[in-house]
C-alpha angles and dihedrals in degrees: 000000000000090000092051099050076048098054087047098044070052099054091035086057095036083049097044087047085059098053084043093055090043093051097047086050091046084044085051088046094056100044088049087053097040089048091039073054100047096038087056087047102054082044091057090041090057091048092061095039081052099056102038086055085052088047085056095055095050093044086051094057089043087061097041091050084059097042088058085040087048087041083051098045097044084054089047093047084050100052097031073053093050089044098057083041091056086041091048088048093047090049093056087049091051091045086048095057097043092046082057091047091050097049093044076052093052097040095049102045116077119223124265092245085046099056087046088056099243097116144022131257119241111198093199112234120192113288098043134145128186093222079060097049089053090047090051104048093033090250132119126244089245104056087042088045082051100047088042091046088217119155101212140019097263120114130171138228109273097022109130107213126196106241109205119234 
């Protein structure tokens, strides 16, 4: 009986061996198939790192390419600024000289009543008002305002003005 409960201390080893080697293959198995899993990973990882860095690169020139359109657009809102400054300064200009030309053209045409004799013609000198006009001559400042056709009270240096009799 000895060499029975051998053999089977035997078998029970032997068979104990066998499910040792199975489980050892099933346990290769597995770590081939969990490193087959985390080698495809990383590979898929690196994929998607790829192509975010690539992303980046894009999205660098991207912001390059409006910084140069910004910097464009910033020297074109200058000069188009100094342009309208150097207009604005030609208009006054403009304004000035035909203000000039209307009052020489004021100054130098006599008015219609005086032309007909029943007034008198003021040439203003500084310092004159036309309340002093009016005082001087024995008219009103809004008889001599309506025969001027003048819309305010101011008058300039050189303008010749009817004074109503």
């Amino acid at each position: 009986m000895s060499r029975i409960v051998c053999v089977g201390v035997l078998l029970t080893g032997l068979l104990s061996g066998c499910q040792t080697v199975e489980q050892a293959q099933q346990a290769e198995a597995r770590r081939q198939v969990e490193q087959r899993y985390a080698e495809e990973r990383a590979l898929h990882l690196q994929g998607e790192l790829d192509a975010v860095l690539e992303e980046q690169v894009e999205l660098r020139r991207d912001l390059e390419q409006l910084r140069i359109e910004v910097y464009g657009a910033t020297a074109a809102a200058q000069t188009a600024q100094e342009q309208a400054r150097q207009t604005e300064v030609q208009q006054a200009k403009v304004v000035t000289k035909v203000q000039n030309l209307l009052k020489k053209e004021l100054v130098a045409r006599p008015t219609e009543r005086a032309v007909r004799g029943r007034g008198h013609e003021h040439v203003v000198e500084s310092g004159h008002t036309l309340s002093a006009i009016a005082v001087a001559y024995g008219s009103t400042v809004q008889s001599i305002k309506e025969v001027n056709q003048l819309s305010s009270d101011n008058i300039y240096i050189g303008q010749k003005l009817f004074i109503p009799e």
